[in-house]
C-alpha positions as CSV (number, residue, x, y, z in Angstrom):
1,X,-8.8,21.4,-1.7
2,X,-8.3,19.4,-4.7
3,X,-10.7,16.2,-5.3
4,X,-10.3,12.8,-5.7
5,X,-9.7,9.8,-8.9
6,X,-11.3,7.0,-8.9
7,X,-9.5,4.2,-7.2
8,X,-11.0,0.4,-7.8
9,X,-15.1,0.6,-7.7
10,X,-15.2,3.8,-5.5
11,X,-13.3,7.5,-5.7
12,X,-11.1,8.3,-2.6
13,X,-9.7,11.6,-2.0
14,X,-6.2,11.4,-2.4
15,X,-5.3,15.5,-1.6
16,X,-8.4,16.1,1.0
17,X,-7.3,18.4,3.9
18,X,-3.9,19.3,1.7
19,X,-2.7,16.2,2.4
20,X,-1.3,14.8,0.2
21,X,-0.4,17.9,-1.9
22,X,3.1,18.2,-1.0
23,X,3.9,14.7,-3.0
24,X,1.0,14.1,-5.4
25,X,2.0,18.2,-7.5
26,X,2.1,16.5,-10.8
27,X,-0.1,17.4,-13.9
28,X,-4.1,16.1,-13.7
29,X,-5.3,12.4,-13.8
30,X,-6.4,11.1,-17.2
31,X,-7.6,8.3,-18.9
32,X,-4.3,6.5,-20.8
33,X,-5.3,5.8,-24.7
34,X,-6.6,3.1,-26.3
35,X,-3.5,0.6,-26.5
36,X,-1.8,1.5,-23.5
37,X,-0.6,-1.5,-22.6
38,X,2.6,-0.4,-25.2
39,X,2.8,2.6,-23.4
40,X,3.8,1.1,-20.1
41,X,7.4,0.8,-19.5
42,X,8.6,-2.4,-18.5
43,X,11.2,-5.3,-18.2
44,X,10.0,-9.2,-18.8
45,X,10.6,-12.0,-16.6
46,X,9.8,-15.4,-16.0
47,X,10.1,-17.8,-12.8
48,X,12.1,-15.3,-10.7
49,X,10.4,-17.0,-7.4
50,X,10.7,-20.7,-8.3
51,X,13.0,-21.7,-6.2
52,X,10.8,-20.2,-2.6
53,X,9.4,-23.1,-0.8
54,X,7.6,-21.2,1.9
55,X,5.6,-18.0,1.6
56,X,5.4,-15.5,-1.0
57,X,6.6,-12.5,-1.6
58,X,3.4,-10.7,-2.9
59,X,0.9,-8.9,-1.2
60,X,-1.2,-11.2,-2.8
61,X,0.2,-14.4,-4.8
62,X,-3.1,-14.0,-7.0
63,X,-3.1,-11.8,-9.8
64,X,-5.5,-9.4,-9.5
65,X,-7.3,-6.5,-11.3
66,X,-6.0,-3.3,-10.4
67,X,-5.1,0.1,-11.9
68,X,-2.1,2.2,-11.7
69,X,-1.3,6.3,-11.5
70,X,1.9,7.2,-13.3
71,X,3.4,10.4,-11.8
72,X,2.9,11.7,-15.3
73,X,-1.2,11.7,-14.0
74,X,-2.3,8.7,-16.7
75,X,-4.5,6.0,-15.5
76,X,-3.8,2.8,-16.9
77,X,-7.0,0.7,-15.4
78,X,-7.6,-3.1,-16.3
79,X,-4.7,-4.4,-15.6
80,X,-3.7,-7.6,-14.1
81,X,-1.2,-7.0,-11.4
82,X,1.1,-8.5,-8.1
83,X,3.0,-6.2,-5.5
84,X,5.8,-7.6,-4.6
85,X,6.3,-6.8,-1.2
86,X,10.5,-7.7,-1.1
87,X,11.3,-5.5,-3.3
88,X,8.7,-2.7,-3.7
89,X,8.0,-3.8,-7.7
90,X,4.3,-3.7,-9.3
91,X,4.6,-6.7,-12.0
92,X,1.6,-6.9,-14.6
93,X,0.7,-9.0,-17.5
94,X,0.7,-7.9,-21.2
95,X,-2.0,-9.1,-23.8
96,X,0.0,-12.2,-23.9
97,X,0.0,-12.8,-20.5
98,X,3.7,-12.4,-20.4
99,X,4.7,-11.1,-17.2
100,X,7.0,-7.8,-16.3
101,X,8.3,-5.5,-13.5
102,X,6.8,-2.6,-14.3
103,X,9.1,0.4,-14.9
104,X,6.9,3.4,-15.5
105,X,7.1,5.6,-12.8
106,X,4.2,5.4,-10.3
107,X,2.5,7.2,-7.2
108,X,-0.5,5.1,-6.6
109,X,-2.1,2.3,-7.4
110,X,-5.1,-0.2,-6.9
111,X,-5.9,-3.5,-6.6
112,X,-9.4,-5.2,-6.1
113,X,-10.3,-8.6,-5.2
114,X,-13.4,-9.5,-7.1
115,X,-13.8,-12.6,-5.0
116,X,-13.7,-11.3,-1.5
117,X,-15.1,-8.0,-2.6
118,X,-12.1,-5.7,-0.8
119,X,-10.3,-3.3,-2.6
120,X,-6.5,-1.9,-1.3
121,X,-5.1,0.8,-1.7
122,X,-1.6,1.6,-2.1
123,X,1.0,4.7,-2.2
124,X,4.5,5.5,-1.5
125,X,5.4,8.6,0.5
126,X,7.6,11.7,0.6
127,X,7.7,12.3,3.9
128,X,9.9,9.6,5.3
129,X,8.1,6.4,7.2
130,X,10.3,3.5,6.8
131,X,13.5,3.6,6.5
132,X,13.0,2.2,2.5
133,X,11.6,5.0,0.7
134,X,10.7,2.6,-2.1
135,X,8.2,1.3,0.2
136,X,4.6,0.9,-0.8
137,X,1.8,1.6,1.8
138,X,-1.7,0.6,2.6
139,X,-3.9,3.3,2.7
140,X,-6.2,2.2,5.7
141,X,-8.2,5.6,6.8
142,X,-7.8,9.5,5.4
143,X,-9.0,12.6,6.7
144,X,-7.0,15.3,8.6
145,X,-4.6,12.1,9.2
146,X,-3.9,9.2,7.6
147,X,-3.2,5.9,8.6
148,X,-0.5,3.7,6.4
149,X,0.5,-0.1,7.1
150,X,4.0,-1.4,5.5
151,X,4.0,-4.8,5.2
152,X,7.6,-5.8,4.4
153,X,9.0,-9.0,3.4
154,X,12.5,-10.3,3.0
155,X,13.7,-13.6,1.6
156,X,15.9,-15.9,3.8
157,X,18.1,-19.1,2.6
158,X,18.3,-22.1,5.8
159,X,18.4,-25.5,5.3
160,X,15.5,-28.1,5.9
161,X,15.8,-30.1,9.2
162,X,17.6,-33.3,8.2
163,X,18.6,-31.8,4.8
164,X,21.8,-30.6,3.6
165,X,19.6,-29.1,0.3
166,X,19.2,-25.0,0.7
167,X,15.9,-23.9,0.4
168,X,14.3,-20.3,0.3
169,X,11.7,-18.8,2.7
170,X,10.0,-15.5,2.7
171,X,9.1,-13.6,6.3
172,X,7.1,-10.9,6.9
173,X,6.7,-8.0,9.2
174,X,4.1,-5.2,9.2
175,X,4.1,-2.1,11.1
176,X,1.6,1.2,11.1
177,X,2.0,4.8,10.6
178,X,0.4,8.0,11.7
179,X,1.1,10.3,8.1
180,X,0.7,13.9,7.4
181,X,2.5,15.9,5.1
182,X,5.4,16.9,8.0
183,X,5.5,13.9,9.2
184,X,5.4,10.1,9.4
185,X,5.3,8.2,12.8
186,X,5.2,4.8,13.7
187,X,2.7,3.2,15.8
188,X,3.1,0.6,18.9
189,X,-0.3,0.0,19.8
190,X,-3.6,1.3,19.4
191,X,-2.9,3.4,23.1
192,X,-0.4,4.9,20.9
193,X,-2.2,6.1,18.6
194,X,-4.5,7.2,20.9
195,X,-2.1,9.5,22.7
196,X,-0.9,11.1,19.4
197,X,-4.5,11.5,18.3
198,X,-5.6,13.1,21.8
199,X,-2.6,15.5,21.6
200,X,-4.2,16.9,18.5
201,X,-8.1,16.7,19.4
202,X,-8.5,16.3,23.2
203,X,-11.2,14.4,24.2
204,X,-11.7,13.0,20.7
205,X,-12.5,9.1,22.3
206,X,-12.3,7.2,25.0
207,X,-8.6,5.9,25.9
208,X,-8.1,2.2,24.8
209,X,-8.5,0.3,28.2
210,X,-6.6,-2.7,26.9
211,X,-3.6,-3.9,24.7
212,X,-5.1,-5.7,21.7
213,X,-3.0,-7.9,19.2
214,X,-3.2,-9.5,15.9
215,X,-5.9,-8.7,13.4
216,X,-7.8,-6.7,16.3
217,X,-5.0,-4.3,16.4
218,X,-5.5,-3.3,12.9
219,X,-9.4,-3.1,13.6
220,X,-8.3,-0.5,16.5
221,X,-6.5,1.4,14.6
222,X,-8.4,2.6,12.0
223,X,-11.6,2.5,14.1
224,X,-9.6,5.1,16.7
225,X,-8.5,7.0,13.1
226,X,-12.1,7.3,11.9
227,X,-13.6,8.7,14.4
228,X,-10.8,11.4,14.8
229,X,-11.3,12.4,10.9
230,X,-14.6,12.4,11.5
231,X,-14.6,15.1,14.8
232,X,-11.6,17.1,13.4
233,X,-13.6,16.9,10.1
């Protein structure tokens, strides 16, 4: 079993169980020199969402403090960063605060909120889950399964009632996965997960009595996933 890297203020283990071995096989994390900044790869831009009116299409529209893995194993930690969500892009400041897509290959990376004290997670998989393999997931529990959420956003042109000016807005849609190495399954509802889970560990938990929704969904989820990681521990 191989161990974990540090990811924002605590370590997560990122191969635990195997599994993440199949897609993570690259050489061991280190620490990127002094100056790496000029080692990252990456094209510049400037204004490339000026023209949205509603929404964003960032995971968060803040820039916040994060760190990236190349698939090369560097860290490259302190960095200001976005995910954008439409097209599955890290962006990052330089020294200048100039910003740029970032083009150095990656397989995780981190982002904390200083403010609100919560640190995300985020990878992209081999083992097909959407149907966009560029697609960057949320890392919401690990153990002998982990539990992903793709939150994808798209960008849509319509007019403003009583306008004949075109204005941009950006929608979103999120969906949850049930991930191992052989597979990647999308989940309905926390019954759902449930049912998989069950199949696996039989008598694991309780079966969800009712059909939750919203942000209480989410809360479900990984409360149903944590206490199977911790039984089939």
């Amino acid at each position: 079993m191989k161990k974990s890297f540090l990811l924002g203020v605590t370590w997560i283990l990122l191969l635990q169980a195997g599994i993440m071995a199949q897609q993570l096989q690259t050489p061991p994390v280190q620490q990127a020199m002094p100056g790496f900044l000029y080692d990252l790869k990456g094209e510049a831009i400037s204004n490339k969402y000026s023209e949205i009116k509603e929404g964003f299409p960032f995971f968060s529209d803040e820039w916040l403090k994060g760190k990236i893995v190349s698939t090369d194993g560097k860290i490259y930690d302190n960095l200001s960063l976005k995910l954008n969500l439409v097209e599955n892009e890290i962006h990052y400041l330089d020294d200048q605060s100039v910003e740029y897509i970032l083009k150095t290959p990656t397989r995780l990376m981190v982002l904390t909120d200083f403010i609100n004290k919560k640190t995300y997670t985020f990878i992209q998989t081999s083992t097909p889950c959407h149907k966009n393999k560029k697609t960057w997931y949320q890392v919401l529990d690990t153990g002998k399964v982990w539990l992903l959420k793709a939150e994808v956003k798209q960008i849509i042109t319509l007019k403003a009632y009583g306008s004949a000016i075109m204005e941009e807005k950006v929608t979103s849609s999120v969906s949850y996965y049930l991930y191992t190495p052989a597979e990647c399954t999308q989940l309905k509802d926390p019954r759902d997960l449930w049912e998989k889970l069950d199949a696996r560990l039989p008598g694991f938990s309780e079966k969800p009595a009712t059909r939750v929704s919203g942000k209480k969904t989410e809360e479900a989820l990984i409360q149903l996933s944590r206490l199977f990681n911790e039984k089939a521990s």
